[in-house]
Structure formats: structure tokens, C-alpha cells
C-alpha positions as YAML, in Angstrom:
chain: A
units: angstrom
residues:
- id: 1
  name: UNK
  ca: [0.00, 0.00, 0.00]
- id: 2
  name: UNK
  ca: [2.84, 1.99, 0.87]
- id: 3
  name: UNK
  ca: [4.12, 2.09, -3.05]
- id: 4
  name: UNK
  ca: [0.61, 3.19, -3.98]
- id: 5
  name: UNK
  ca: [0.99, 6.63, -1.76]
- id: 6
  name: UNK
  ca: [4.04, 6.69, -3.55]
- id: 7
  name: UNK
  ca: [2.56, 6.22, -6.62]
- id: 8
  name: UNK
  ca: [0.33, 8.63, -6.45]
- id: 9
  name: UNK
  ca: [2.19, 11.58, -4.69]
- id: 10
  name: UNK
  ca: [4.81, 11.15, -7.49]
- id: 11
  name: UNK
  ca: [1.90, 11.58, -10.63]
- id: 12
  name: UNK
  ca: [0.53, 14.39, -8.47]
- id: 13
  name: UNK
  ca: [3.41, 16.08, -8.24]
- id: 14
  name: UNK
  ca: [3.93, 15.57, -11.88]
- id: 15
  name: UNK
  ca: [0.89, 16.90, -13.26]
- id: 16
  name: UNK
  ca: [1.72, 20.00, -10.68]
- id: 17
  name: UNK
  ca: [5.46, 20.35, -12.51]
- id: 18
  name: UNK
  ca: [3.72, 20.20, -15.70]
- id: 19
  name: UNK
  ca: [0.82, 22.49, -15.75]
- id: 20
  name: UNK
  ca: [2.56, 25.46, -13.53]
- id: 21
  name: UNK
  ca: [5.14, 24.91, -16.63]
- id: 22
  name: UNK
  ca: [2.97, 26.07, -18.94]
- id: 23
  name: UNK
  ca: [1.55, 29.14, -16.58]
- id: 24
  name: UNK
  ca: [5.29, 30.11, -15.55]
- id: 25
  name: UNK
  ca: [6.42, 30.31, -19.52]
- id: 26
  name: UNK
  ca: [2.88, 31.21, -21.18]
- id: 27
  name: UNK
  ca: [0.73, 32.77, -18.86]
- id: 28
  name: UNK
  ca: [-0.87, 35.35, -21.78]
- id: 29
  name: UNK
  ca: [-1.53, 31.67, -24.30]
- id: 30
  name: UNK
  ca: [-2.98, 29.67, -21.18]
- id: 31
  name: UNK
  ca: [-5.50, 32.74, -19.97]
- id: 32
  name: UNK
  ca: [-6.54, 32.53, -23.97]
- id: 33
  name: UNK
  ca: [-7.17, 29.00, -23.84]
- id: 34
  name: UNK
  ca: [-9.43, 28.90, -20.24]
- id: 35
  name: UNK
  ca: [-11.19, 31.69, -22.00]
- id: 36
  name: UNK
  ca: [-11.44, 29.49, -25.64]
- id: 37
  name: UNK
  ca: [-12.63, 26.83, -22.41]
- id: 38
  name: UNK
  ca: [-14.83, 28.64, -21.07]
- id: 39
  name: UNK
  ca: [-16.96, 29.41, -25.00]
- id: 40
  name: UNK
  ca: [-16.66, 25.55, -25.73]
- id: 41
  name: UNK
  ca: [-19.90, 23.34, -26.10]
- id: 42
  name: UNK
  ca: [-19.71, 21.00, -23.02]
- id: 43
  name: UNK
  ca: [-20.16, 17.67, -25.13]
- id: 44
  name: UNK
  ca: [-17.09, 18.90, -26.68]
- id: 45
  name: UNK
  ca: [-15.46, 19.00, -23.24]
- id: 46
  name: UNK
  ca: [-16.91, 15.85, -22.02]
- id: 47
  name: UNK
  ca: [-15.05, 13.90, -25.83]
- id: 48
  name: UNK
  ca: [-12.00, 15.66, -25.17]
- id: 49
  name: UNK
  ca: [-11.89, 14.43, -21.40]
- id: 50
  name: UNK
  ca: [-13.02, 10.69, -22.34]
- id: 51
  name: UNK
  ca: [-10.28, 10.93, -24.65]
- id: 52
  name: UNK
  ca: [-7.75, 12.14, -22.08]
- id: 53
  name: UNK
  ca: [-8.76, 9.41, -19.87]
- id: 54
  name: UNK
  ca: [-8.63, 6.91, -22.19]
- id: 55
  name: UNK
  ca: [-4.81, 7.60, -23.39]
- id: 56
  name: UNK
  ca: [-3.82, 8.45, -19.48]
- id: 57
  name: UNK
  ca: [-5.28, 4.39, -19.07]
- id: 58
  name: UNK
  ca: [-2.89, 3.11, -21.61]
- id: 59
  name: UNK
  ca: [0.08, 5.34, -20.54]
- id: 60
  name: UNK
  ca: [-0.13, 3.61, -17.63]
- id: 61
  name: UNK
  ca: [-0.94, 0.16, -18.35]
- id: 62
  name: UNK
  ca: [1.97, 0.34, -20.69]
- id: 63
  name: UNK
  ca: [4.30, 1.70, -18.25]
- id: 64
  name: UNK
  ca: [3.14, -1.02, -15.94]
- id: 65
  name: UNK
  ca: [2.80, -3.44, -18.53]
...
């Protein structure tokens, strides 16, 4: 259970390292997307999110094999 904490704190993290990446070096181009965000049809959203999940899934599974 321990290496599941792990686990997670460590993609956590990640995603944190990531995203405030893109904030730190584009701040003006990531206020223009949440606002393109913000206009989009929500069934749009929901694909794009399904679709996100779905390649995150097989990231993992074939990282973990």
C-alpha cells in the first residue's frame, strides 16, 4: 500500500510540474485558452476528457505493462 501513496504523490506532483510549466512560460496563451474553455460546447469538453482518460489508461498500463 505503501508504493501506492508513492505512486500517487509522485503523478501528483507531476501533473503540478507540468501544468505550472505552462503558466510560468505562457501565462498570456494559457489565460486565452481557459477563455477558448470557457466558450466551448460541453459535449465537446466531455469527448476531449473521455479521450484524455482513455490515453492516461494506456500510458499507464503500458508503463506497468
Amino acid at each position: 500500500m505503501e508504493d501506492f501513496y508513492t505512486a500517487l504523490l509522485t503523478a501528483v506532483g507531476l501533473v503540478l510540474v507540468l501544468e505550472g510549466l505552462l503558466y510560468a512560460a505562457a501565462p498570456d496563451s494559457m489565460r486565452q485558452a481557459m477563455q477558448k474553455l470557457l466558450e466551448s460546447d460541453p459535449a465537446l469538453l466531455r469527448r476531449a476528457g473521455a479521450i484524455a482518460i482513455g490515453i492516461g489508461v494506456f500510458l499507464v498500463w503500458l508503463a506497468r505493462g
